[in-house]
C-alpha positions as CSV (number, residue, x, y, z in Angstrom):
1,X,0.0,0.0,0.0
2,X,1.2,3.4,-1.0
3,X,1.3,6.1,1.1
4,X,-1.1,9.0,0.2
5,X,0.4,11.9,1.7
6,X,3.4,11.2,-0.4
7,X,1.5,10.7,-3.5
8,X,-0.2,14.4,-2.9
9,X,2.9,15.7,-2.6
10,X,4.8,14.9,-5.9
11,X,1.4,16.2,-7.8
12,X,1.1,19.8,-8.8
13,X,-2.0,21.7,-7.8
14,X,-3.7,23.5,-10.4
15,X,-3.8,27.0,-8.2
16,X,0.2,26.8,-7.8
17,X,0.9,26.6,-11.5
18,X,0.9,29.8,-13.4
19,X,-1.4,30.7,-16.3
20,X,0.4,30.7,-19.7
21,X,2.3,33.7,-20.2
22,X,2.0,35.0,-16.4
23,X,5.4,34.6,-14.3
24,X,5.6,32.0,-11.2
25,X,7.2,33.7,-8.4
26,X,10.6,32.7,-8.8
27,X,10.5,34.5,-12.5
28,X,9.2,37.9,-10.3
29,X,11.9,37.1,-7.2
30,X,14.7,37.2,-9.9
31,X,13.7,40.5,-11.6
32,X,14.0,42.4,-8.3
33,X,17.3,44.9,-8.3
34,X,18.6,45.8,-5.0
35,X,18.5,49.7,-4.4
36,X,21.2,51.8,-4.6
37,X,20.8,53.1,-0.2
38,X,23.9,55.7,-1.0
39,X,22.4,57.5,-3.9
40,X,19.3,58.4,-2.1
41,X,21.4,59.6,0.5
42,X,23.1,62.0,-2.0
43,X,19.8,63.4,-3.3
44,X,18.4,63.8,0.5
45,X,21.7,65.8,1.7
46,X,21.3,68.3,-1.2
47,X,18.2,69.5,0.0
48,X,17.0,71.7,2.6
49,X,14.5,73.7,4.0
50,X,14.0,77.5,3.2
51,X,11.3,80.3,4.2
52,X,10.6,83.7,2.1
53,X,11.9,86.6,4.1
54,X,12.1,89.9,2.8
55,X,9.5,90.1,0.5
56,X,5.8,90.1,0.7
57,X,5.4,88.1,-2.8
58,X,8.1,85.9,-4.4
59,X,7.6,84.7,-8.2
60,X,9.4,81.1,-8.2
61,X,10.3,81.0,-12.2
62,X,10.8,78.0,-14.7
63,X,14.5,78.9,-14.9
64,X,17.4,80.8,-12.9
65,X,16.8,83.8,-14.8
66,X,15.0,87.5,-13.5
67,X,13.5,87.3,-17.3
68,X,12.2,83.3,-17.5
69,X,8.7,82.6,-17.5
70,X,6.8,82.9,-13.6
71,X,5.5,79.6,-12.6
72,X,3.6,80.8,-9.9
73,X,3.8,83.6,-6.5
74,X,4.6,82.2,-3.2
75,X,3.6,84.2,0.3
76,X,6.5,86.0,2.5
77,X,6.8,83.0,4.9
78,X,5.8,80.5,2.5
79,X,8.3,77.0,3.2
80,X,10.2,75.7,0.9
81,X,12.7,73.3,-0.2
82,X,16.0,74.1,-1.6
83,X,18.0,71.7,-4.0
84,X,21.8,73.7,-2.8
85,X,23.6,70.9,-5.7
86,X,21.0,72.5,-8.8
87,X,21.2,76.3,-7.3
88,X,23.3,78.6,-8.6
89,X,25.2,82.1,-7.0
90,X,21.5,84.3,-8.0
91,X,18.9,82.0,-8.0
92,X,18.2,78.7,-5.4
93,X,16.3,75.7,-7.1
94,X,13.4,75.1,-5.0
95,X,10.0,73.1,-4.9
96,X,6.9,74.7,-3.2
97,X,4.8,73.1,-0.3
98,X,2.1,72.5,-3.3
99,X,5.2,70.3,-5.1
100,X,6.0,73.4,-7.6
101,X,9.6,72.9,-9.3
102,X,11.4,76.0,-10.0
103,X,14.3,78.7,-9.2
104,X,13.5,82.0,-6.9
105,X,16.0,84.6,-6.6
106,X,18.4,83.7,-3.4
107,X,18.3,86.8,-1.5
108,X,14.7,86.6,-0.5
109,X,15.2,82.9,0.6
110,X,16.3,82.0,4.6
111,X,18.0,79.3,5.2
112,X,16.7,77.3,8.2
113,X,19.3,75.8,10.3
């Protein structure tokens, strides 16, 4: 006499076996790439935190220019976050509490420290 439990186990069941042209788990295990921890430490250190002093109203515009195109017109106080590593010596590169991506001219910027 043959032992059932050993039967069940060498046959496949229906629900473990993928449907044709869908990956088993092994097929999604080994298309997983391990993430790169020290360049998302680079892009964290590069930013931070800046309030608009000195002005009542500060345009944040598409490039580092006084002539480029307004984006949009932040409140004196308004938070924001500067990028130091895409800011240049006139302009810092920030991103607006609403997630607005754009350069503001650095002297009405405070630096929090």
């Amino acid at each position: 006499m043959q032992n059932n439990s050993q039967g069940r186990r060498d046959r496949l069941d229906p629900k473990d076996v993928p449907a044709h042209g869908e990956p088993n788990s092994k097929e999604l295990c080994s298309e997983a790439h391990p993430i790169e921890e020290t360049a998302s430490a680079e892009v964290t250190k590069s930013f931070t935190t800046g309030v608009v002093a000195d002005c009542l109203k500060l345009n944040v515009r598409k490039k580092p220019s006084a002539d480029a195109e307004v984006l949009v017109t932040i409140d004196a106080l308004s938070k924001v976050m500067v990028d130091m590593a895409e800011s240049t010596n006139d302009f810092f590169k920030v991103v607006t509490e609403t997630g607005i991506e754009g350069f503001c001219m650095r002297k009405y910027i405070a630096l929090k420290k």
